[in-house]
DOBADO-444243 format. One line per field, with one value per residue (C-alpha): residue number from 1; residue in three letters; x, y negated, z. Coordinates in nm, 2 decimals. Layout:
<rs>
semar = NUM, ...
vexkol = ALA, ...
u = X, ...
v = Y, ...
w = Z, ...
</rs>
This chain:
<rs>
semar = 1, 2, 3, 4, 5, 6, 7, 8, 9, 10, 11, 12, 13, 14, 15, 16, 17, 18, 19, 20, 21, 22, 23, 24, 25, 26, 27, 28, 29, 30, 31, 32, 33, 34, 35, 36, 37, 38, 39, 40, 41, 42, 43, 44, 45, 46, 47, 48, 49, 50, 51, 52, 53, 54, 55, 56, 57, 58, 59, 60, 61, 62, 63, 64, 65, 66, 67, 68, 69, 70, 71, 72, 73, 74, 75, 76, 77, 78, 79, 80, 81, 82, 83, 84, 85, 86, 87, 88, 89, 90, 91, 92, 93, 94, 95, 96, 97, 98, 99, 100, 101, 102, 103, 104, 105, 106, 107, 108, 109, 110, 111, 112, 113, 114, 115, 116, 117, 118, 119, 120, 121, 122, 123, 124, 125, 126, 127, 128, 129, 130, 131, 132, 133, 134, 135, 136, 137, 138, 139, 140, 141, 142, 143, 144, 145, 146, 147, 148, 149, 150, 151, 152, 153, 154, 155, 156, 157, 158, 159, 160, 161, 162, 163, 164, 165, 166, 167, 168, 169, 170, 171, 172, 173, 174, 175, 176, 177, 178, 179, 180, 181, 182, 183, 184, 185, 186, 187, 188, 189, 190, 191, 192, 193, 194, 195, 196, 197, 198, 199, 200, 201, 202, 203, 204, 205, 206, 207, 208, 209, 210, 211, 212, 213, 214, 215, 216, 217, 218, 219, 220, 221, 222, 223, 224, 225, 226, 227, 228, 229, 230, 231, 232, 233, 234, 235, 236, 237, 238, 239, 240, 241, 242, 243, 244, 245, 246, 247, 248, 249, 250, 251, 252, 253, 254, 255, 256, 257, 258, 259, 260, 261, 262, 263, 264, 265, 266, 267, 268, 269, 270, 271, 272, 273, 274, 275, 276, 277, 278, 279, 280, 281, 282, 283, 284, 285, 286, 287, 288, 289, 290, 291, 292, 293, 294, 295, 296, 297, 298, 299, 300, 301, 302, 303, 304, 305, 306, 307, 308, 309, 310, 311, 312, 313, 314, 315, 316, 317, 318, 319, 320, 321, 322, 323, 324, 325, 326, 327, 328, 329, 330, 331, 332, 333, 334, 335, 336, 337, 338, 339, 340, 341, 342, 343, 344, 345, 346, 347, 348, 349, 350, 351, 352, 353, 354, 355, 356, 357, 358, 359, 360, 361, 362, 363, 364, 365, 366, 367, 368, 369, 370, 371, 372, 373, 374, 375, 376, 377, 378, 379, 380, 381, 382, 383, 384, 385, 386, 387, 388, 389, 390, 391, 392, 393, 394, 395, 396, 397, 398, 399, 400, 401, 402, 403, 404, 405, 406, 407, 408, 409, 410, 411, 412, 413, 414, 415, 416, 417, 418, 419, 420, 421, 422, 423, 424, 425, 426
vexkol = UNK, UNK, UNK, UNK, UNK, UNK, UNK, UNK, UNK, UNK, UNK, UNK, UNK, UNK, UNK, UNK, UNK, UNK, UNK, UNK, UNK, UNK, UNK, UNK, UNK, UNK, UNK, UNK, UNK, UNK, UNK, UNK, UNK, UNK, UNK, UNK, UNK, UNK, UNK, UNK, UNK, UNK, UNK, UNK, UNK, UNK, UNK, UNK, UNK, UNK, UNK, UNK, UNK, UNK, UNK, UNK, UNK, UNK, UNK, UNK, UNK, UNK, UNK, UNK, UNK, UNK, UNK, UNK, UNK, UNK, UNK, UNK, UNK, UNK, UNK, UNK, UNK, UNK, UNK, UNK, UNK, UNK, UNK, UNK, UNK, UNK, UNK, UNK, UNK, UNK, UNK, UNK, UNK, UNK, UNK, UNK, UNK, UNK, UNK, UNK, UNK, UNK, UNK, UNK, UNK, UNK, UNK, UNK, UNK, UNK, UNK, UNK, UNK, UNK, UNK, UNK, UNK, UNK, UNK, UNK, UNK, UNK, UNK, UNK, UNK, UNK, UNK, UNK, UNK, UNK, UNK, UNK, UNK, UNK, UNK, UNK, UNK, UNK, UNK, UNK, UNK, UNK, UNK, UNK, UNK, UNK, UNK, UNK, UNK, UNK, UNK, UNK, UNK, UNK, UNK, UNK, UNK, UNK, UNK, UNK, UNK, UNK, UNK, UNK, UNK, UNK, UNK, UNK, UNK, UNK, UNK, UNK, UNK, UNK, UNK, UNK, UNK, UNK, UNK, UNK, UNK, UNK, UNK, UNK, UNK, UNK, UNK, UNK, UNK, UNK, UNK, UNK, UNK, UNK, UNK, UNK, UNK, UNK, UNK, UNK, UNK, UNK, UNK, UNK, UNK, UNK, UNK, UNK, UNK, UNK, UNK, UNK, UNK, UNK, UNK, UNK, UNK, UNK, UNK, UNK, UNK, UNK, UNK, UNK, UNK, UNK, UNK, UNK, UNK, UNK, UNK, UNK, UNK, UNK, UNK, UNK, UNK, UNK, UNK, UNK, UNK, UNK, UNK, UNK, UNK, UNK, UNK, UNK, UNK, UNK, UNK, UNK, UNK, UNK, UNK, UNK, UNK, UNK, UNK, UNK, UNK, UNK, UNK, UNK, UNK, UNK, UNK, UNK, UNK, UNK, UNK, UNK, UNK, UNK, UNK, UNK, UNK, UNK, UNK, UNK, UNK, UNK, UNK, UNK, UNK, UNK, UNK, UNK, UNK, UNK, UNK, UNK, UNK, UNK, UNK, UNK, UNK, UNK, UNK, UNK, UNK, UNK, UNK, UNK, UNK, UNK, UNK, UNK, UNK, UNK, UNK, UNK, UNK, UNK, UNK, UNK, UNK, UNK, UNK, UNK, UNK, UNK, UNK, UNK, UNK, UNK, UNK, UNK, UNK, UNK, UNK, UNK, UNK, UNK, UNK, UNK, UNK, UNK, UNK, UNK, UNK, UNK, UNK, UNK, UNK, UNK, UNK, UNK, UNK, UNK, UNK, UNK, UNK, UNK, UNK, UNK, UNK, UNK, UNK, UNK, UNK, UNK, UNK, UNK, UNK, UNK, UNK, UNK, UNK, UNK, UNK, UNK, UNK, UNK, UNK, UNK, UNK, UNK, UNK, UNK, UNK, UNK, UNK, UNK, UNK, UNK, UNK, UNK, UNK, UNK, UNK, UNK, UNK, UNK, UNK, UNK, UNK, UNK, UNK, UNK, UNK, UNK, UNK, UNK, UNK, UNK, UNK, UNK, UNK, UNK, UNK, UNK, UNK, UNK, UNK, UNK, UNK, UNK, UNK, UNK, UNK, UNK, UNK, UNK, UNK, UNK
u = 3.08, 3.10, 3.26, 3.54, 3.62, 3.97, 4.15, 3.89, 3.85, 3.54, 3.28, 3.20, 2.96, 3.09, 2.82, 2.64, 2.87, 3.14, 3.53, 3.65, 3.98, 4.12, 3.92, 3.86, 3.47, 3.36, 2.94, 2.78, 2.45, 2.23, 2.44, 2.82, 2.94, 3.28, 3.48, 3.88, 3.87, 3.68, 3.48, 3.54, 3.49, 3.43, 3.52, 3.55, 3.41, 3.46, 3.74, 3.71, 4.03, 3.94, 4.30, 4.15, 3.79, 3.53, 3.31, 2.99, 2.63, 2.43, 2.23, 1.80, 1.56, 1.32, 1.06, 0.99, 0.77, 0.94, 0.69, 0.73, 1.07, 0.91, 0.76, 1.10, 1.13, 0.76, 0.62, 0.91, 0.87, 0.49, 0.34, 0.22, -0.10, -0.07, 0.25, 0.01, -0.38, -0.27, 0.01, 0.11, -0.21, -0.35, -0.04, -0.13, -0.49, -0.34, -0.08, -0.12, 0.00, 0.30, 0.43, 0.51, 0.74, 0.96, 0.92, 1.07, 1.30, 1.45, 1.46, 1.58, 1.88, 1.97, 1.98, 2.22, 2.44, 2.41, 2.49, 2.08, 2.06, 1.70, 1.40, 0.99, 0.79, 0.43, 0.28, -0.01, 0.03, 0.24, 0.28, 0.45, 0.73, 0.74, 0.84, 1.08, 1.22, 1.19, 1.42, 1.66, 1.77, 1.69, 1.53, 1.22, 0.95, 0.60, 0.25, 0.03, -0.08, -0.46, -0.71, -1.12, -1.31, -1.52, -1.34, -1.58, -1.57, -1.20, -1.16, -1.07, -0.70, -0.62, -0.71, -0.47, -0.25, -0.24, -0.26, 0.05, 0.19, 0.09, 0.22, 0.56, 0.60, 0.90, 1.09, 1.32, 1.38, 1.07, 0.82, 0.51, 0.33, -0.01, 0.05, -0.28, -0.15, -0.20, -0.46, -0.60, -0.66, -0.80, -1.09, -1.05, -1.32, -1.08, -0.79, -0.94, -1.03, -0.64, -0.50, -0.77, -0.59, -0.27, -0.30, -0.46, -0.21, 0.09, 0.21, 0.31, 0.18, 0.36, 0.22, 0.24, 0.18, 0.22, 0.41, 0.28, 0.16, -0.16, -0.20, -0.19, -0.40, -0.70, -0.68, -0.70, -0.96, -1.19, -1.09, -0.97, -0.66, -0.26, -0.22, -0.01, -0.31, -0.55, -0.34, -0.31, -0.65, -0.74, -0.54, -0.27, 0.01, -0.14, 0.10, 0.46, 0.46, 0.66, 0.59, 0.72, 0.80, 0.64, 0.78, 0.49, 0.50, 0.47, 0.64, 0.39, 0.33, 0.70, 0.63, 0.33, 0.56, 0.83, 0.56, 0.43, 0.74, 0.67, 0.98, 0.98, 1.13, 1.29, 1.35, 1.49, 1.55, 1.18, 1.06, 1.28, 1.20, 0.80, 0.85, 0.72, 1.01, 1.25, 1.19, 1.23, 1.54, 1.75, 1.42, 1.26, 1.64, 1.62, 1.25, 1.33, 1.20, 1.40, 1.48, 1.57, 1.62, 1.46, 1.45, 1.09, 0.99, 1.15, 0.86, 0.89, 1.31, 1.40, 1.67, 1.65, 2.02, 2.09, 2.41, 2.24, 1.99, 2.30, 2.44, 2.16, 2.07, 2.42, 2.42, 2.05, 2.01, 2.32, 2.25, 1.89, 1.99, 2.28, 2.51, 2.74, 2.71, 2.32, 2.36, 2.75, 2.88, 2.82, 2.41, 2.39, 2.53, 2.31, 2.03, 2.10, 2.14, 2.08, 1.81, 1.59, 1.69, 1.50, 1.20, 1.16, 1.19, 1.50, 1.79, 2.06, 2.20, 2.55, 2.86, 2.81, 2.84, 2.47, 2.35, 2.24, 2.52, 2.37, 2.73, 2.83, 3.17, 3.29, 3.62, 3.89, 4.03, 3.76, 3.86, 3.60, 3.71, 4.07, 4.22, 4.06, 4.06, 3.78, 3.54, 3.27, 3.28, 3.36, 3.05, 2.83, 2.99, 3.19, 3.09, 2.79, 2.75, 2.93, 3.22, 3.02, 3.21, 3.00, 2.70, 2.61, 2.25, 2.18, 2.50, 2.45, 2.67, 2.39, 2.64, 3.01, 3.27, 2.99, 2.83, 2.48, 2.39, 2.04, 1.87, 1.91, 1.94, 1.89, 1.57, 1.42, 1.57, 1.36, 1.02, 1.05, 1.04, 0.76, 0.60, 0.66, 0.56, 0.23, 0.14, 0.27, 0.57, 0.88
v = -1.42, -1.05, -0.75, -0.51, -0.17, -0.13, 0.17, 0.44, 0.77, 0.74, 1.05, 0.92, 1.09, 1.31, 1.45, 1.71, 1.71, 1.47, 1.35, 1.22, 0.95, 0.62, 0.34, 0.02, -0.06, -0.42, -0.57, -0.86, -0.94, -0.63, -0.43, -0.26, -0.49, -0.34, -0.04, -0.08, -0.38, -0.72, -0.87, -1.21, -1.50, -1.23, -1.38, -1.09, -1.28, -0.92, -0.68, -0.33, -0.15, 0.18, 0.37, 0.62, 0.59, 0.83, 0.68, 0.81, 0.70, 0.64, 0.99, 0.96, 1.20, 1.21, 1.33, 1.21, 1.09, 0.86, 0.80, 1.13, 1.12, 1.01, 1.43, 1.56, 1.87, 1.88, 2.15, 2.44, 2.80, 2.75, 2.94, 2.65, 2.62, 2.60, 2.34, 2.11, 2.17, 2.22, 2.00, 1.73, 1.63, 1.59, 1.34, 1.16, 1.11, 0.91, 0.69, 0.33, 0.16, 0.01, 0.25, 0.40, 0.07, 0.19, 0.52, 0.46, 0.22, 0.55, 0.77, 0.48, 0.47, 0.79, 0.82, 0.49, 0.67, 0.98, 0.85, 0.83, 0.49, 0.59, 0.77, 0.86, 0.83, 0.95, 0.74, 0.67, 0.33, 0.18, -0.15, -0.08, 0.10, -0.13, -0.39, -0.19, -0.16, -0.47, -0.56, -0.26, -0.35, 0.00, 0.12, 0.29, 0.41, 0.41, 0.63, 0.60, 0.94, 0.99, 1.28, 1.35, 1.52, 1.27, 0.99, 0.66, 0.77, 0.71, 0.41, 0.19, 0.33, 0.36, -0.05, -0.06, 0.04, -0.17, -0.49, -0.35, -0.33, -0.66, -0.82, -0.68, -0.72, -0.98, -0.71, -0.51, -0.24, -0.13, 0.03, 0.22, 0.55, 0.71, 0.98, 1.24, 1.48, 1.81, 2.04, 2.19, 1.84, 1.65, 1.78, 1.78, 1.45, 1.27, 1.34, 1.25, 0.95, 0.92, 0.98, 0.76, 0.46, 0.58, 0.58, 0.22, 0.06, 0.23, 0.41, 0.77, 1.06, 1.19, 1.51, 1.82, 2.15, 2.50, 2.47, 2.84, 3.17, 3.06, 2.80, 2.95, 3.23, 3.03, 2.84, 3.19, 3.31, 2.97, 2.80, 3.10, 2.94, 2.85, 2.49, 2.40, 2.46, 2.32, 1.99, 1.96, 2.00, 1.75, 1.51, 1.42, 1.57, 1.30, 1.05, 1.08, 1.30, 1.41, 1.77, 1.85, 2.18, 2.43, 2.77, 2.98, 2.87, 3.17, 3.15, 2.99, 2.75, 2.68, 2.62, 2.33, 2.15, 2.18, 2.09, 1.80, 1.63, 1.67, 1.65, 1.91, 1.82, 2.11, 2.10, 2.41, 2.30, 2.19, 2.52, 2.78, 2.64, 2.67, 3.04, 2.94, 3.05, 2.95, 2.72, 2.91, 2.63, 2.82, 2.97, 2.61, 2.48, 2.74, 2.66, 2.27, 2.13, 1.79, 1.99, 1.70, 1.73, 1.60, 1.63, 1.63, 1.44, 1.52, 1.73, 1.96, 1.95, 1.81, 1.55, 1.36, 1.45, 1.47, 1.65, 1.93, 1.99, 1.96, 2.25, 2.47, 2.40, 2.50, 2.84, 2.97, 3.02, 3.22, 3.46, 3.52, 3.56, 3.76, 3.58, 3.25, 3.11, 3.03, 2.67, 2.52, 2.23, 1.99, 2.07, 2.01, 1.67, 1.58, 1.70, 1.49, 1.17, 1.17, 1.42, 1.19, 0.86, 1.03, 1.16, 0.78, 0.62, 0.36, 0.25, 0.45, 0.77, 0.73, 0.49, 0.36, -0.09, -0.17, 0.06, -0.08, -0.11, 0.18, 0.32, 0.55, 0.54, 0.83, 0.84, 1.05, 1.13, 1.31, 1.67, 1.79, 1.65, 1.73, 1.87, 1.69, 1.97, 1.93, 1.62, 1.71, 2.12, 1.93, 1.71, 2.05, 2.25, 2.06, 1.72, 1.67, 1.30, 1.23, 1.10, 0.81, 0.53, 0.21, 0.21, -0.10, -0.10, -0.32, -0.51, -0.56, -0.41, -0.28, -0.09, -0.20, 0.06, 0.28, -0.02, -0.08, -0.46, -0.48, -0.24, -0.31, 0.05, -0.03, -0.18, 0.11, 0.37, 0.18, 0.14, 0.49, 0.60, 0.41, 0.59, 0.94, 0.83, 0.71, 1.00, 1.27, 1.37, 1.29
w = 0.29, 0.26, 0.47, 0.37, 0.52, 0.42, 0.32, 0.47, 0.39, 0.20, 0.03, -0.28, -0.55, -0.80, -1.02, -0.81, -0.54, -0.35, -0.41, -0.10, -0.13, 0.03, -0.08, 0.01, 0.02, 0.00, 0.11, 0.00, 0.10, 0.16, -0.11, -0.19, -0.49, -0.49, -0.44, -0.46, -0.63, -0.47, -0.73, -0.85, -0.58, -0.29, 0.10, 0.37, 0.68, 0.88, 0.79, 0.93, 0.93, 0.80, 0.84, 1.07, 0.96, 0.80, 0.57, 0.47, 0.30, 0.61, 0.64, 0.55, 0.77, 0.56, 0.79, 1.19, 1.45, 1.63, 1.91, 2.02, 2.16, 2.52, 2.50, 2.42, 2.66, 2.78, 2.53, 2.50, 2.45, 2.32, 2.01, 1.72, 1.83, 2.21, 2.16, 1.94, 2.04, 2.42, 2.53, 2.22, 2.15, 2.49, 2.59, 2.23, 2.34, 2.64, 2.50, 2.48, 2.15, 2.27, 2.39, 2.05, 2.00, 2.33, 2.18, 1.86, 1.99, 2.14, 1.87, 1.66, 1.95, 1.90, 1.47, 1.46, 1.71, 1.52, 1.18, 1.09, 0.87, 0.75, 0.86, 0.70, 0.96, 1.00, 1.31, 1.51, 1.62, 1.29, 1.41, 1.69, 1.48, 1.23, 1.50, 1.63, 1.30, 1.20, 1.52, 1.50, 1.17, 1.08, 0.77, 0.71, 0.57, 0.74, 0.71, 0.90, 1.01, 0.89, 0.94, 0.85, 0.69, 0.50, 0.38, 0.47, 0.86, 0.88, 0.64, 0.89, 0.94, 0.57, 0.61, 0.86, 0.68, 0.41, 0.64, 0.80, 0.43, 0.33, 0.71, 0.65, 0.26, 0.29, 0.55, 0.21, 0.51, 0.56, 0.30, 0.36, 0.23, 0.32, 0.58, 0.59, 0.85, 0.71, 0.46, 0.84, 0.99, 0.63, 0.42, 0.04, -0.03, 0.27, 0.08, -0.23, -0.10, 0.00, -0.33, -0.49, -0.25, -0.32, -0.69, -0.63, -0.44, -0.58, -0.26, -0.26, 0.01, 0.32, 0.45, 0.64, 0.36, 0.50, 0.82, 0.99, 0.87, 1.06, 0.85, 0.53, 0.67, 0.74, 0.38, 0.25, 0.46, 0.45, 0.09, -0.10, -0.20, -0.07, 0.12, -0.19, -0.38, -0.21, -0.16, -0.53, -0.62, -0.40, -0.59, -0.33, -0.61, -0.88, -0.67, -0.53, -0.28, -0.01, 0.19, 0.51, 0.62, 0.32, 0.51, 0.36, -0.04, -0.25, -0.56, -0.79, -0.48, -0.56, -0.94, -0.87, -0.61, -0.88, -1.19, -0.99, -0.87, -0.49, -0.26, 0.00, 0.31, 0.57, 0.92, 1.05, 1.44, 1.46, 1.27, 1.48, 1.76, 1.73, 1.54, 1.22, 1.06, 0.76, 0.47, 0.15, 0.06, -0.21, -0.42, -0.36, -0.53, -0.77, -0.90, -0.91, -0.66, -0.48, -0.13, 0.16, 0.52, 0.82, 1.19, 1.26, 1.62, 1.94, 2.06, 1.86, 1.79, 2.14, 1.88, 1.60, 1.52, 1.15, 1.19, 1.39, 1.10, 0.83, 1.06, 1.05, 0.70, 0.60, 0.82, 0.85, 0.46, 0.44, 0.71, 0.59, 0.24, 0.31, 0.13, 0.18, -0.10, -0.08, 0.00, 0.00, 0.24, -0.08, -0.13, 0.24, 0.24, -0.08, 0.14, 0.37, 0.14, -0.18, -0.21, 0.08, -0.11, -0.44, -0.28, -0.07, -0.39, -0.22, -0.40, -0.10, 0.00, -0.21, -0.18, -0.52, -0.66, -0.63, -0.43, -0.04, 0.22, 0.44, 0.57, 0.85, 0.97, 1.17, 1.39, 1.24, 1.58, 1.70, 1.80, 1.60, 1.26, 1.35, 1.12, 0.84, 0.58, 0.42, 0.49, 0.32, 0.51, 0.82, 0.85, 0.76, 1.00, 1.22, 1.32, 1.63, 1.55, 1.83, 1.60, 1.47, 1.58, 1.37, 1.13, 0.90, 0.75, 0.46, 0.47, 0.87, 1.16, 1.40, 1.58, 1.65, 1.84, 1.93, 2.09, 1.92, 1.87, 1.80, 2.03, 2.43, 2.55, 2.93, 2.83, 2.64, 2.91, 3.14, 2.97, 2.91, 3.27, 3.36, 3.02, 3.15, 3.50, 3.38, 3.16, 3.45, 3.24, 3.43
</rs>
């Protein structure tokens, strides 16, 4: 028993870029096993009528913190440091591990009603997301976030996160990475000592490389090399790796992400907003390195709105380059799919037979997709999320008519006023 969105607009893959078309788009299980045509024996138990539907591959942020939507607005206008040493991680030293399942239940609210089918996570408390997860009927991936300097003092939460691995191996949403925070926060035996596991247990690396000019100063002045390259010589690139941020890469920095297969992941909201600047996106493009896109946590982007940071990844690069053409409507929406399904290693990110039933349907009335010119220009620079009307995630409605079905909202708005109360934030 299956269900079929009928006769939707639909963006389907076409080489590099999109076609978009009526088609009729037919689930089975946890995957799309037909696309016009209903393959042989197929029952629709549910029938969507997709006449004035948008339909979409259910956009990937490829790089989070979902238990810091509780600090969204409590740490604005701050430089880098004084956002992170004096306000975020103060709050972090005082939260109590569940309430980084209330947390993400909330950030998890927001990316199903904003088209968000899929989100990397780096965490603190990871099984408290991954039960939230595992009862959103989300998917992700998880890392747990790690830091030291010498790698036998901090075994215990690389353990941890291989039991929470092993607890959850029958759950196909949820997979899990190693997550050492960043080159400032981890000495080089500590993260050889990660990529050592990593290589082990065949996991890839989610990590933090060269988010401020601070940064990348103080590797100068103490190690005599770029974050990139002292990342890589640690071994961290010998496994599949996935960078957040990398706004200072010089250009050979550019050619070891690209020589080692790393996936760079941008957030332009998040890096405005704390003054670190711009991700180099079209150079990183243009030396071959996989560029995705990712909101970062709420304390430092206030949202975890994909469409936002499809926006500003489609307008930034073209005023700092001085040229439109820089990155098109098309490269943003690969970005925003594709690109994260190839860096997570997940079979997702297009409307294609056999790929997961991850699909984001967006209402066709909406003022701001009206007129319809262009779909693919109008969710760069047009759509909010506001227009997403339903969202199925592996084969499963989790939101019907903009009402979600898995996730009591009244609940989670609740816990998370007596959070904030408790910790002096609201």
């Amino acid at each position: 028993m299956g269900i079929v969105i009928k006769n939707a607009l639909a963006v389907l893959p076409d080489g590099a870029g999109h076609a978009t078309g009526r088609h009729s788009i037919y689930v089975e299980g946890n995957a799309i096993v037909g696309i016009d045509e209903a393959p042989q024996g197929f029952v629709a138990a549910e029938t969507i009528d997709g006449t004035r539907r948008l339909v979409i591959p259910g956009l990937i942020n490829a790089h989070t913190h979902t238990y810091m939507s509780m600090m969204r607005n409590v740490a604005d206008d701050l430089s880098f440091t004084d956002w992170l040493f004096g306000t975020i991680e103060p709050i972090e030293d005082r939260l109590e591990p569940e309430d980084s399942y209330w947390a993400s239940l909330l950030s998890q609210m927001e990316m199903i009603r904003s088209g968000t089918t899929c989100f990397n996570d780096q965490q603190m408390h990871i099984h408290q997301t991954t039960r939230a997860v595992h009862e959103s009927g989300m998917r992700a991936v998880i890392c747990r976030g790690l830091v030291g300097s010498e790698y036998d003092l901090n075994e215990r939460r690389i353990r941890e996160a291989l039991e929470e691995r092993d607890a959850f191996a029958d759950c196909d949403r949820l997979t899990f990475r190693l997550g050492p925070h960043a080159p400032y926060s981890c000495g080089p035996d500590y993260l050889r000592g990660v990529a050592e596991v990593a290589k082990r247990e065949g996991m890839g690396v989610h990590i933090h490389i060269a988010e401020s000019q601070a940064e990348t100063d103080n590797m100068w002045r103490d190690h005599h090399c770029t974050p990139v390259e002292y990342v890589r010589d640690a071994g961290i690139f010998d496994v599949p790796t996935i960078a957040a941020h990398c706004i200072r890469v010089s250009a050979s920095d550019r050619a070891i992400l690209a020589e080692h297969g790393v996936s760079v992941v941008t957030n332009p909201a998040s890096n405005m907003k704390l003054g670190n600047g711009f991700a180099p996106v079209p150079e990183l493009v243009a030396a071959g390195v996989n560029v995705c896109l990712g909101t970062d946590g709420a304390a430092s982007n206030n949202a975890q709105n994909m469409f936002r940071e499809m926006g500003l990844l489609a307008l930034i690069h073209k005023g700092t380059h001085d040229t439109p053409q820089c990155i098109s409507a098309d490269e943003t929406l690969r970005m925003a799919t594709r690109n994260g399904a190839a860096a997570l290693g997940l079979d997702i990110g297009s409307i294609e037979v056999g790929k997961k039933a991850d699909l984001v349907l967006l209402d066709l009335d909406a003022p701001s997709l009206t007129p319809l010119n262009h779909a693919v220009a109008a969710l760069a620079y047009s759509a909010n999320g506001s227009e997403v009307s339903d969202v199925l995630i592996d084969g499963k409605v989790v939101m019907r008519n903009r009402e979600l079905l898995t996730i009591d909202e009244e609940r989670v708005r609740a816990e998370i006023a007596r959070i904030c109360a408790r910790l002096g934030l609201s």
